[in-house]
C-alpha angles and dihedrals in degrees: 000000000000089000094043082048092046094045094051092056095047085061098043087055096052087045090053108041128110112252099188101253129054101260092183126102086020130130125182109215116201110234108219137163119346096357092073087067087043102045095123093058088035085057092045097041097059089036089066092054119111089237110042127078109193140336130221120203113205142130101257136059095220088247126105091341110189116158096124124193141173131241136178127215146189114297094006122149128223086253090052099075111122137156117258125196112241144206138181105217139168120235087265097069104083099052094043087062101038095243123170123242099210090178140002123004149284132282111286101256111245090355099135106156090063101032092084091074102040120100131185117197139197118239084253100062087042096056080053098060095051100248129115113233084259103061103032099079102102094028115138125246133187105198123174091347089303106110111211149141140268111240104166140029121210124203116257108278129183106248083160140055109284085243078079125056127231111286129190116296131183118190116209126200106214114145097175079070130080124267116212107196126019114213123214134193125209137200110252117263087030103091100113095045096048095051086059088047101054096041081053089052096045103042076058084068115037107012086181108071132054120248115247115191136160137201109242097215094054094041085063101044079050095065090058088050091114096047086052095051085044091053096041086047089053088047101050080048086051092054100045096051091051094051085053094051090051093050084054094040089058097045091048086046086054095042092049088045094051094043090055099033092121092049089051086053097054093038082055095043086053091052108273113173114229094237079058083059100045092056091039088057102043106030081089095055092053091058091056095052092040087058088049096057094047093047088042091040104075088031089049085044089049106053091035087053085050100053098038084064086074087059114075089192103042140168112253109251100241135191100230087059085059087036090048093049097047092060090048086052087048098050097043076051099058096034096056089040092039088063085066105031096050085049087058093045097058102042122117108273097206091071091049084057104034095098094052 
């Protein structure tokens, strides 16, 4: 119970937490054939749909990104080499994501002759390089053989599975080169319509192959599938064992009942109250339960310690989840074992007696 409670929180987290961009009402289309050299009409053409708000041409789909490179940059050391993650992007990008500019500014719209040496960093790659966000902007930069300048900072955003943590990233505008994936934003409620209106657009453009797209949203939730099967399957188990504890709960209840039927019967006979009997009945089951949470608790920690180190944004493991779960345990306990005991309570004392 306390791993299936912890596990479910850990999900909930990652589905909560901020990644940086808006990944709702956005759907990654898969340029393909003749629609990469036409990316710009493309662009205009879906723009001008009823249902579309605006459209962001780039190399990457925003999930699992992994192309690594390295740079150089002004003042850097020998020590100081390290991979950073890449994109080529048009100066729409950024605000079709919500992206937040912490320093300098955007790509020049179609301003192609000067693009090439423009670079806009994460504040990931920028830490790396030894510079703060507000010092950075002018630095020089050599990528890929092409030397440059920074001329914008975004704020840290999640291109990887929340199991990694942020690494450097440098985003490039150059519109001579392909774009892979094309991302469009739709108005909300629109899901359905848009999807029509952009395989009609593209099929404008290449009529040969078929259209692939993705929902952002979903794509991501997909790379935690296997956490979510691991924490259903736990949970099934959860419930399984509890159903099983309570089938044993109330065996040992009836055996006890029936064991101390006639003691019931005198207690009664003195003037025991039923509510006496009930806690005389059950305070031994609590023990029980009190020893198994305390046995369950630091292996439940544990384990749950253990498979939060594969999360580089995690829950905190708290006491009142384990306090919390105890008392559930607890309750589920003396309700199963109260149905018996309070039976026993309110029988007829004389038949327990008669045989005496």
């Amino acid at each position: 119970m306390i791993c299936s409670f912890m596990m479910y929180r850990q999900l909930q987290f990652i589905q909560q937490k901020d990644l940086g961009f808006n990944k709702e009402q956005l759907i990654s289309v898969r340029l393909n054939g003749g629609t990469r050299g036409k990316v710009d009409l493309l662009k205009q053409d879906l723009e001008n749909q009823t249902a579309i708000v605006t459209t962001a041409p780039a190399t990457m789909s925003l999930v699992n990104v992994d192309n690594s490179a390295d740079f150089k940059w002004e003042g850097m050391k020998e020590s100081d080499v390290f991979l950073a993650t890449q994109a080529n992007i048009d100066p729409s990008f950024i605000p079709t994501l919500g992206m937040q500019l912490m320093n300098g500014s955007n790509f020049p719209p179609q301003n192609v002759t000067d693009t090439f040496n423009n670079y806009i960093l994460n504040e990931t790659a920028v830490k790396r390089m030894g510079y703060s966000v507000d010092n950075v902007i002018g630095k020089k930069v050599t990528f890929w053989g092409g030397a440059g300048s920074v001329i914008g900072v975004v704020k840290d955003f999640h291109f990887k599975s929340l199991n990694a943590g942020i690494e450097p990233f440098i985003f490039r505008y150059q519109p001579w080169a392909p774009y892979f994936n094309l991302l469009v934003k739709t108005e909300a409620g629109k899901t359905a319509e848009a999807i029509q209106q952009i395989q009609k657009v593209y099929k404008k453009y290449d009529n040969e192959t078929p259209m692939e797209f993705s929902f952002v949203d979903e794509a991501i939730n997909e790379l935690y599938k296997n956490d979510k099967r691991t924490a259903t399957i736990i949970a099934l188990f959860a419930g399984l064992t509890i159903f099983v504890g309570c089938l044993g709960l109330f065996g040992l209840a009836v055996f006890s009942a029936e064991q101390r039927i006639k003691e019931i019967g005198i207690r009664k006979v003195l003037g025991a109250s039923v509510p006496h009997i009930v806690q005389l009945l059950s305070k031994d089951f609590v023990k029980l339960v009190l020893v198994s949470i305390l046995i369950a608790s630091p292996v439940a920690y544990y384990a749950m310690h253990k498979w939060l180190q594969d999360y580089a944004y995690r829950i905190n493991i708290e006491w009142w989840i384990f306090a919390l779960v105890g008392f559930i345990a607890l309750l589920i306990a003396l309700l199963t074992v109260s149905f018996q005991a309070v039976k026993a309570a309110v029988a007829n004392p004389v038949k327990s007696l008669r045989t005496e």
